[in-house]
Each structure stands twice: as structure tokens, then as C-alpha cells.
C-alpha positions as CSV (number, residue, x, y, z in Angstrom):
1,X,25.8,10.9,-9.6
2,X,23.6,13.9,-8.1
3,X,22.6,14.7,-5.0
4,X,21.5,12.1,-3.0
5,X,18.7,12.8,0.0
6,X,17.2,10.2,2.0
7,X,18.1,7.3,-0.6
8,X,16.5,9.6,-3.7
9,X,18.5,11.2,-6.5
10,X,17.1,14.9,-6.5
11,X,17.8,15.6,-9.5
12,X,16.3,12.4,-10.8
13,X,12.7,13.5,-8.7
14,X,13.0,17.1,-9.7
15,X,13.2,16.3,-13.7
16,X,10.0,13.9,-13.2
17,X,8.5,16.5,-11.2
18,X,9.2,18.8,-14.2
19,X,8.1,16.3,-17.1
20,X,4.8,15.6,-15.4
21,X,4.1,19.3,-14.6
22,X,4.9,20.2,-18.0
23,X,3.1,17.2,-19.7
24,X,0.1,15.5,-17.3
25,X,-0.3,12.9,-20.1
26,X,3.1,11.8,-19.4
27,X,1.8,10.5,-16.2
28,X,-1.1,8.4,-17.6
29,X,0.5,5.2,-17.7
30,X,1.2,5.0,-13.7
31,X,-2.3,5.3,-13.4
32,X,-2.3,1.4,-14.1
33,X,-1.8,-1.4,-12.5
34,X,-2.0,-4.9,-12.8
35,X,-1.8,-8.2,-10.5
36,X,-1.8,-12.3,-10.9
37,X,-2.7,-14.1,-8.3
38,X,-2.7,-18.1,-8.8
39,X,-4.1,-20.6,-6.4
40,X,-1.5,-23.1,-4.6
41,X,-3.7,-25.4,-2.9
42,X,-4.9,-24.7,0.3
43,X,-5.7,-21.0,1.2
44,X,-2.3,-20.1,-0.4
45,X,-1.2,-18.8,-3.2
46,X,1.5,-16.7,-5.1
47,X,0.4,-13.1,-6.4
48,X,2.8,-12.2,-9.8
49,X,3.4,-8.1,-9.5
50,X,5.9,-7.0,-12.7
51,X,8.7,-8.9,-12.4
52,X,8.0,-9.8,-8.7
53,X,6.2,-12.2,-6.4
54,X,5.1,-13.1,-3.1
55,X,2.9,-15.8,-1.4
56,X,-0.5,-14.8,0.3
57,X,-1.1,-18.1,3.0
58,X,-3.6,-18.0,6.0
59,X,-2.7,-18.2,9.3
60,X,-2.8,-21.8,11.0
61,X,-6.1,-20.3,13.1
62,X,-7.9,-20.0,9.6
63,X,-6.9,-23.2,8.2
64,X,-4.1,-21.9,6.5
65,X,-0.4,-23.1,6.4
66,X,0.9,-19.8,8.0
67,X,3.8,-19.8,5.4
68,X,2.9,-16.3,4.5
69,X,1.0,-12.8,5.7
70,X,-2.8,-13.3,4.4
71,X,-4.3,-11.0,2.1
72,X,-5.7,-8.7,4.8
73,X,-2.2,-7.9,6.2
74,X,-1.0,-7.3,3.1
75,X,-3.1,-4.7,2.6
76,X,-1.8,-3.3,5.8
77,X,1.9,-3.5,4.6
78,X,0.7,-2.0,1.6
79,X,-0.4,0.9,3.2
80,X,2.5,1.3,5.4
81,X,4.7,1.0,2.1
82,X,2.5,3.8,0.5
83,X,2.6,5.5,3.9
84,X,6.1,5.2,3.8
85,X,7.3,6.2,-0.3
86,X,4.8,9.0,0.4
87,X,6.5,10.4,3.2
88,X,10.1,10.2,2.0
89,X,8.5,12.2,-1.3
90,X,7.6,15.0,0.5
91,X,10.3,14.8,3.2
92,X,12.9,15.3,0.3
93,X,10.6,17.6,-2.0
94,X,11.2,19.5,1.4
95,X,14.6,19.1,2.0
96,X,14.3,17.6,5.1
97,X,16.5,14.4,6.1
98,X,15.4,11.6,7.2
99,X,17.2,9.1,9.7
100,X,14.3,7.0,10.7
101,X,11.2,6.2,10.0
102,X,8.5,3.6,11.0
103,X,5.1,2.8,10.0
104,X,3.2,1.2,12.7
105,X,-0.1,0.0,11.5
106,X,-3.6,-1.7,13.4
107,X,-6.5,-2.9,11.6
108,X,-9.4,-4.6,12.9
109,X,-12.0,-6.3,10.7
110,X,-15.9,-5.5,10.8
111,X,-17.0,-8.7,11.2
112,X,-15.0,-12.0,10.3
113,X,-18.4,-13.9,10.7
114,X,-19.3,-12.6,7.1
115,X,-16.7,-13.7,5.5
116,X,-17.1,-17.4,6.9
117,X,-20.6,-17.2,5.4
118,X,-22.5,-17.3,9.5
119,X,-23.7,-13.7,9.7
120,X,-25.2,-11.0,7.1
121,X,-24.2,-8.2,10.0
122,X,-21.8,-5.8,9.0
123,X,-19.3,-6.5,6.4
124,X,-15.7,-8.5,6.5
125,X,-13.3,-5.6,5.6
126,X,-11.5,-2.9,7.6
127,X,-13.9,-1.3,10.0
128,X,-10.7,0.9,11.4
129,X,-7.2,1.0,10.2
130,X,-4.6,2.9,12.9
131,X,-1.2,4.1,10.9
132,X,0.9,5.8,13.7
133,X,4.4,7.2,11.9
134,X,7.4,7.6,14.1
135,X,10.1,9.7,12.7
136,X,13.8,11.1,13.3
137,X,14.5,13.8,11.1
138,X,15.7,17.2,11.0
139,X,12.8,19.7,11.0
140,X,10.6,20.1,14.0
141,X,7.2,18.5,15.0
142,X,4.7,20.7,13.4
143,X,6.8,20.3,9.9
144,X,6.7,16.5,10.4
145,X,2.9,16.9,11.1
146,X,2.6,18.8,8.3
147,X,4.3,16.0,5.6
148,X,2.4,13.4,7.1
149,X,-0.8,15.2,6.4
150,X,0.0,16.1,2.8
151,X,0.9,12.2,2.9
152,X,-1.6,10.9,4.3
153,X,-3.8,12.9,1.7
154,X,-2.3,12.3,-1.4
155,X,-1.3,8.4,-0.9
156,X,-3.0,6.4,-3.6
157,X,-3.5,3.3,-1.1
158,X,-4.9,5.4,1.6
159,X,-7.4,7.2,-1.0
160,X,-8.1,3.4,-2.0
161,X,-9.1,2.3,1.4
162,X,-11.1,5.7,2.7
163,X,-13.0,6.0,-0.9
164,X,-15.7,3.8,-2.3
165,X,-14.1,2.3,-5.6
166,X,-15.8,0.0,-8.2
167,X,-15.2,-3.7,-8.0
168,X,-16.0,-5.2,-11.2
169,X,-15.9,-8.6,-10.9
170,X,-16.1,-11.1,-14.0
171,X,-15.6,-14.9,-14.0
172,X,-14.3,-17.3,-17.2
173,X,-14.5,-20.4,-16.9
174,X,-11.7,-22.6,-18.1
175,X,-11.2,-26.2,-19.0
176,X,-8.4,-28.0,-17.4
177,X,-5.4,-28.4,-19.2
């Protein structure tokens, strides 16, 4: 085994580094990615991710079951976890080790109201999501502040939230089996 820093084998990084920089079409097939999700009853259900899952449930204030984190926390912890990947990339593309490090997020929505079909005023997603990062590592602050700008730019789930993206939506309907 290589070096290992901050949980990543360098070499490992380095040589996909290397193959992507050398060959950008290597990299076209993590440009997609696909998601199941299949109803439960309820307001839950179970999304399918690769050979992963997880349940989506609302909380008991929304009629849900609260057996799970709803769809709109999840796309908090999804950002943290992008937050998170991204800043132990460039952390270790740095050098720099890493002995702790929290994502703290805060989201607050535009205006539920939509969503529950009483009010055409605003819209029901994010209106403001707050990530704060709180780190222990060895470089000083305006080296931190500098890897969690270049993360906060490049993170594909940050991008996704702060740019307008095309929702196609299509519908098939299906007889019961």
C-alpha cells in the first residue's frame, strides 16, 4: 500500500489525476448519474443509488412517519457530503492533514405554502442555504480559507443548487401488475 493522507491513497488520486489530465474523455462517464426512487406508502419511500439505498420519510409535523430525513434534508446532507469529499480532495492535493472536519449546514425554504398548494408567492425550494466548515488541520487559516473556496467552487452539488439546471420531467403511465 502507498501513502496514505487523510483516508486517500495518493498515489491512487495522483494516477486519476494523471489519466483525466491526459485523456478528458476518460472522465465522461462520471458525468452521469442515476437514481430510483419507489413510493412506500405514505410520504415515504426508498431511493435505489448503485448498489445502495436509503429511505426518504416526512417528519410527523407533515404527515409523515418520521422514520427517515425528508427529501429537503437530504439535499442538505448531500451538500455537506460534497462539501465534505471536496474539501479532503484539495486538502490532500495540498498536502495538508486533516484531523477534523465538520460541515454544519442551515437551510430555510422560500415558502412551504407553495408546496402545500395555498399560495402562488414565492417558490417551495431553498431561499438560503448556510454551510459553515469547521476544521483542524495543519496549515493556517488563510490556507484553509483558501481550500474551502476552491471547494466551495468546484463542488458539483453546490454548482447544482446556485445554477439554474433543466428539469425535464416526463410521466408513463403503467398498469398495475
Amino acid at each position: 500500500m502507498g501513502t496514505i493522507l487523510n483516508g486517500l491513497e495518493i498515489e491512487q488520486l495522483q494516477q486519476l489525476v494523471a489519466q483525466v489530465r491526459a485523456d478528458p474523455e476518460a472522465a465522461r462517464s462520471l458525468n452521469r448519474w442515476t437514481a430510483r426512487v419507489r413510493w412506500l406508502g405514505g410520504f415515504k419511500g426508498r431511493a435505489y443509488i448503485r448498489n445502495h439505498s436509503f429511505v426518504i420519510d416526512e417528519p410527523a409535523d407533515l404527515v409523515g412517519k418520521d422514520e427517515a430525513p425528508n427529501a429537503v434534508e437530504y439535499v442538505l446532507g448531500a451538500l455537506g457530503a460534497c462539501l465534505t469529499v471536496g474539501f479532503v480532495l484539495n486538502a490532500t492535493k495540498r498536502g495538508i492533514p486533516i484531523r477534523n472536519l465538520e460541515i454544519a449546514l442551515e437551510g430555510e425554504i422560500d415558502n412551504i405554502l407553495t408546496f402545500l398548494g395555498l399560495s402562488t408567492e414565492g417558490h417551495p425550494g431553498y431561499r438560503e442555504i448556510v454551510a459553515r466548515a469547521y476544521v483542524d488541520a495543519d496549515a493556517d487559516e488563510d490556507t484553509l480559507r483558501a481550500v474551502w473556496e476552491e471547494t466551495v467552487a468546484t463542488s458539483p452539488v453546490g454548482n447544482t443548487l446556485a445554477r439554474p439546471v433543466t428539469l425535464r420531467p416526463e410521466l408513463s403511465r403503467v398498469a398495475a401488475s
